[in-house]
C-alpha positions in Angstrom: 0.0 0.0 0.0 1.4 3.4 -1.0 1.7 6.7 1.5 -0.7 9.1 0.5 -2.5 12.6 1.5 -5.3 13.3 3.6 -6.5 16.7 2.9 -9.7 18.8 4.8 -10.4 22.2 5.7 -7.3 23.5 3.9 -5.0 21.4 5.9 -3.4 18.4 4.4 -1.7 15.4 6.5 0.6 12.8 5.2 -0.4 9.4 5.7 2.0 6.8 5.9 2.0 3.3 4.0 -0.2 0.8 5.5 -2.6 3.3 7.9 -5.6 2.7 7.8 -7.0 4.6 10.9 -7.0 8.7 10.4 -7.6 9.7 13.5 -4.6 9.6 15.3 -2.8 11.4 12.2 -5.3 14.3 12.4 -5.5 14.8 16.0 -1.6 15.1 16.2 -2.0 17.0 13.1 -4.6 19.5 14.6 -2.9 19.6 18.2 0.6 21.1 16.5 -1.4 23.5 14.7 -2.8 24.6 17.8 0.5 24.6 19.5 1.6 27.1 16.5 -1.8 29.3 16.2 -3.5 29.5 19.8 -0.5 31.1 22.1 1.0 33.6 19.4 -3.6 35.0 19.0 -3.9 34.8 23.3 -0.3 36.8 23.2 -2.1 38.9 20.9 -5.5 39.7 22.3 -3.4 39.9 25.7 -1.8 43.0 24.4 -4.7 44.7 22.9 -6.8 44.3 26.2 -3.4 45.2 28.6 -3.2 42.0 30.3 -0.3 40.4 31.8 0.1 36.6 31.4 3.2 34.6 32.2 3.0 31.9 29.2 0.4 29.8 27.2 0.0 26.3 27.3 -1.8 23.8 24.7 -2.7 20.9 26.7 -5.2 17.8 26.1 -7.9 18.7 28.9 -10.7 16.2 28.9 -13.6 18.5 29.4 -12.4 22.0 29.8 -11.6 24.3 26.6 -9.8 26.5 29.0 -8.0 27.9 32.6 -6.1 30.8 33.5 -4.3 30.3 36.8 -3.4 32.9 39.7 0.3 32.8 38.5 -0.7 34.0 34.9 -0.5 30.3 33.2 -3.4 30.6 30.3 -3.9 26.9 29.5 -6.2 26.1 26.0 -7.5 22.5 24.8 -5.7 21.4 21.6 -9.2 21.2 20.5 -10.3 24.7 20.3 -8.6 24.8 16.9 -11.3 23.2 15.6 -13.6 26.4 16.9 -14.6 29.0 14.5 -12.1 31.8 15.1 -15.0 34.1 17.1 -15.3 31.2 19.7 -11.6 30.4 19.8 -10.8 34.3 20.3 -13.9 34.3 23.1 -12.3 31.6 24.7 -9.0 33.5 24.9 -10.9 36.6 25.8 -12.7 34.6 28.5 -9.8 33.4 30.2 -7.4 36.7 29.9 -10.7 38.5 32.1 -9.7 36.2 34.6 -6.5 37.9 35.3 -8.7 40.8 36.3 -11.3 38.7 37.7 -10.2 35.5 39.4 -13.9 34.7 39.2 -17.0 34.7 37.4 -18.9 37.8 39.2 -21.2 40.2 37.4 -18.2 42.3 37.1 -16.0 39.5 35.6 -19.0 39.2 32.7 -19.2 43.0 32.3 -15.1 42.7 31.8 -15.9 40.0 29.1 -18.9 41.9 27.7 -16.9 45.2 26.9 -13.9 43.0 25.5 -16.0 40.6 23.7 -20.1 42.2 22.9 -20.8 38.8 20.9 -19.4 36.5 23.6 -23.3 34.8 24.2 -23.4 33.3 20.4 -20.0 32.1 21.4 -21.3 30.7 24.6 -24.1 28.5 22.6 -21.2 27.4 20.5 -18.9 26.1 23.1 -22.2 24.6 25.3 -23.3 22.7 21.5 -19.9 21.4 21.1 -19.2 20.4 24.9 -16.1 18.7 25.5 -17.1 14.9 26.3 -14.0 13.4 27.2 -11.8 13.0 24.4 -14.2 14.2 21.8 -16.6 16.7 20.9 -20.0 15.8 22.7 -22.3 17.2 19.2 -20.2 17.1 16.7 -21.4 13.8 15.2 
C-alpha cells in the first residue's frame, strides 16, 4: 500500500504506507497546529486588552476548553482549533478576564462583555460542542 494525502479544511496530513485509521494522524496534526496558532492569537488579544500573562499552554484537557491560573499560566485545549475563530478568540478573551477577575462575578461578565459584545453566540457554541471526554459531545 502506498503513503498518501489526507487533505480537509485546507489542511493536508501525510499518511504513511499501511494506515488505515486517520484519526490519530489528524488529531496530532490539529494539536501542533494549535501549539503554533493559539499562544502567538492569546499573546495577541493579551496585548490589545493590557493583560499580563506569564506563558500559554496547549494541553489535552478532557472537558475543559480552557483555565487561567493565579500565576498567569493561560492553558487552552488542543481542540479549540477546531472552533470558529469568534469562539476560539472568546475563549481566549474569557480566560485573559480572569487575570482581572479571578472569578466569574457580574463584574467578571461586564469585563468580558466590553472585551468581547458577541461572547453569548460564542457561549451557545462552546455549550453545542461540549467537551465529552476525548471528543466533541455534538459534533457527530
Amino acid at each position: 500500500m502506498e503513503a498518501g494525502q489526507l487533505h480537509f479544511s485546507g489542511q493536508i496530513v501525510s499518511i504513511p504506507a499501511g494506515q488505515s485509521d486517520y484519526r490519530k494522524l489528524v488529531f496530532a496534526h490539529l494539536r501542533r497546529l494549535a501549539e503554533q496558532e493559539l499562544p502567538p492569537r492569546t499573546r495577541e488579544l493579551a496585548q490589545v486588552h493590557g493583560i499580563f500573562i506569564n506563558r500559554v499552554i496547549v494541553r489535552a484537557q478532557k472537558t475543559r476548553w480552557g483555565s487561567c491560573s493565579a500565576r498567569g499560566t493561560i492553558s487552552l485545549n488542543w481542540r479549540l482549533i477546531q472552533a470558529p475563530a469568534s469562539v476560539s478568540d472568546y475563549l481566549i478573551i474569557h480566560e485573559l478576564m480572569h487575570r482581572r477577575e479571578m472569578n466569574h462575578s457580574s463584574r467578571y461578565w461586564k469585563q468580558v462583555e466590553n472585551a468581547c459584545p458577541d461572547y453569548r453566540q460564542a457561549e451557545l457554541w462552546l455549550k453545542r460542542f461540549r467537551l465529552d471526554g476525548d471528543h466533541l459531545a455534538g459534533a457527530a
